[in-house]
C-alpha positions in Angstrom: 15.5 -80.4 217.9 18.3 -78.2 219.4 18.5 -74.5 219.9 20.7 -73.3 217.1 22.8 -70.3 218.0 22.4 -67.1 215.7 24.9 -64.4 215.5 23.8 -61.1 214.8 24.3 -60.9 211.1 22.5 -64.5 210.8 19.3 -63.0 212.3 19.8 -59.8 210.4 20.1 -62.0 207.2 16.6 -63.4 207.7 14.5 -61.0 205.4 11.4 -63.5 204.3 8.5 -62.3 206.4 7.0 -65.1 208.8 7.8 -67.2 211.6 11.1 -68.9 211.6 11.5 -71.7 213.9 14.6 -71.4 215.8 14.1 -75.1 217.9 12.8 -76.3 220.6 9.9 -74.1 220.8 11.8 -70.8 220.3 10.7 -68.6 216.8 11.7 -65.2 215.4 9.2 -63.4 213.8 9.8 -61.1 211.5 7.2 -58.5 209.8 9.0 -56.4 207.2 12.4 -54.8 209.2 10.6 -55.5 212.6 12.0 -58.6 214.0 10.6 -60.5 217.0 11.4 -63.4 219.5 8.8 -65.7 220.7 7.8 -69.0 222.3 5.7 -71.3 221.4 4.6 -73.9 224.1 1.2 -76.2 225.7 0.0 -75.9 228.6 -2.6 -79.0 229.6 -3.3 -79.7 225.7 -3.9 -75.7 225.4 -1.3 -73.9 223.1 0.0 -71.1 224.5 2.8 -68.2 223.4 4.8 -66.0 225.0 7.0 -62.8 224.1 10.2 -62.4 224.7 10.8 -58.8 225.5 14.5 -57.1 226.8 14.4 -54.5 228.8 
C-alpha cells in the first residue's frame, strides 16, 4: 500500500481515538486531542515500533 499524503486539516480531521494506518507501515495515533506518528515494522520475525519525534 502507498503512503497517502495528509494535509494538515486531514490529520486534524481524524477525531476517532486509535491507530490509523497511514501505509506502508506508517500509523498516527491519536488519544483524545494528542495526536501521534509511529512505525510499525519486523525485525527477524520480531515486531518492532518506533516513534517518530520532531525536534
Amino acid at each position: 500500500m502507498a503512503v497517502k499524503l495528509l494535509t494538515v486539516r486531514e490529520v486534524a480531521a481524524i477525531k476517532a481515538d486509535g491507530r490509523h494506518s497511514i501505509g506502508d507501515g506508517l500509523y498516527l495515533e491519536v488519544v483524545g486531542s494528542a495526536r501521534r506518528w509511529f512505525t510499525r515494522y519486523t525485525v527477524h520475525a520480531e515486531r518492532c515500533s518506533s516513534d517518530l519525534r520532531m525536534t
